[in-house]
N, C-alpha and C positions, 0 to 999 in steps of 0.2 A: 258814868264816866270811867270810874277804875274798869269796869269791865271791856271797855271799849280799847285802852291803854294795855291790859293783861291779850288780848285780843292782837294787837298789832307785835307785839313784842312774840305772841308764838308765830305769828305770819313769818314778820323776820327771822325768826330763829329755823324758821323750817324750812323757808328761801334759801338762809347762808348754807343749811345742810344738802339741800338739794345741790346747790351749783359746787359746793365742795366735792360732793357723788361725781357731781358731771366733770369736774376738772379733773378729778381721780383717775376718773373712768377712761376719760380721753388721753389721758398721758400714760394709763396702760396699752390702751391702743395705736397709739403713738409707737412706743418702746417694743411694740412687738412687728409694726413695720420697722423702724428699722433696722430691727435683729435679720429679719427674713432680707433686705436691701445687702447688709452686708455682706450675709451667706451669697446673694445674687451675684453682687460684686467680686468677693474671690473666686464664683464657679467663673465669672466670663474671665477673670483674668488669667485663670488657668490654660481653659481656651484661646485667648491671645496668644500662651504664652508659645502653648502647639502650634499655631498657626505661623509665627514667626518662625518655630524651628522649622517647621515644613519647606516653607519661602526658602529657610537658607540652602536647605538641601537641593530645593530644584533649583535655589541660582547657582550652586557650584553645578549640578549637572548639565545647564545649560552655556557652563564656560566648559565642558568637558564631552557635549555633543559631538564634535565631529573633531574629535582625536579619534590620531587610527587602530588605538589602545581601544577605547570604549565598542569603535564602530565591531571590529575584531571580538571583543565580548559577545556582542548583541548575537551575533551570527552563530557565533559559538553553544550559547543556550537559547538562544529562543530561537535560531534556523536552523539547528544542529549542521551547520557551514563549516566545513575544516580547512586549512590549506593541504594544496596538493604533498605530496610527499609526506605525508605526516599520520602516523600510525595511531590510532584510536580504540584504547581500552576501554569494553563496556564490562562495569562487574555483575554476572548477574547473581550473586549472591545475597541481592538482595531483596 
């Protein structure tokens, strides 16, 4: 009978150590997703945060499309377009 008693008392005892291992184990497991979630979370927000400054730069460029300032630019560098009359210094010292 005692032996039967000594018996169930190491069962339990080796039981409560096992699931103690396992909740251990799993709340490291745990703790280290959400370390690597939150690193997730400030890289996208960063990226959000570019992507919104992108947005604002092409909605002012797109209130600023067909002024005759910008259109005048465009011609300027990227069609090498001059107006008539108008003297054009290339350096090539460079």
């Amino acid at each position: 009978m005692k032996k039967i008693f000594s018996m169930k008392k190491i069962y339990i005892k080796l039981l409560i150590i096992l699931l103690v291992v396992y909740f251990i184990t799993t709340i490291i497991h745990q703790q280290t997703k959400i370390n690597y979630y939150k690193e997730s979370q400030a890289s996208y927000q960063e990226q959000i945060k570019e992507a919104e400054e992108y947005q604002e730069s092409l909605c002012a460029l797109k209130e600023n499309v067909n002024s005759p300032e910008y259109i005048e630019e465009l011609a300027r560098e990227q069609l090498d377009m001059y107006l008539p009359n108008e003297r054009v210094y290339v350096n090539i010292g460079k």
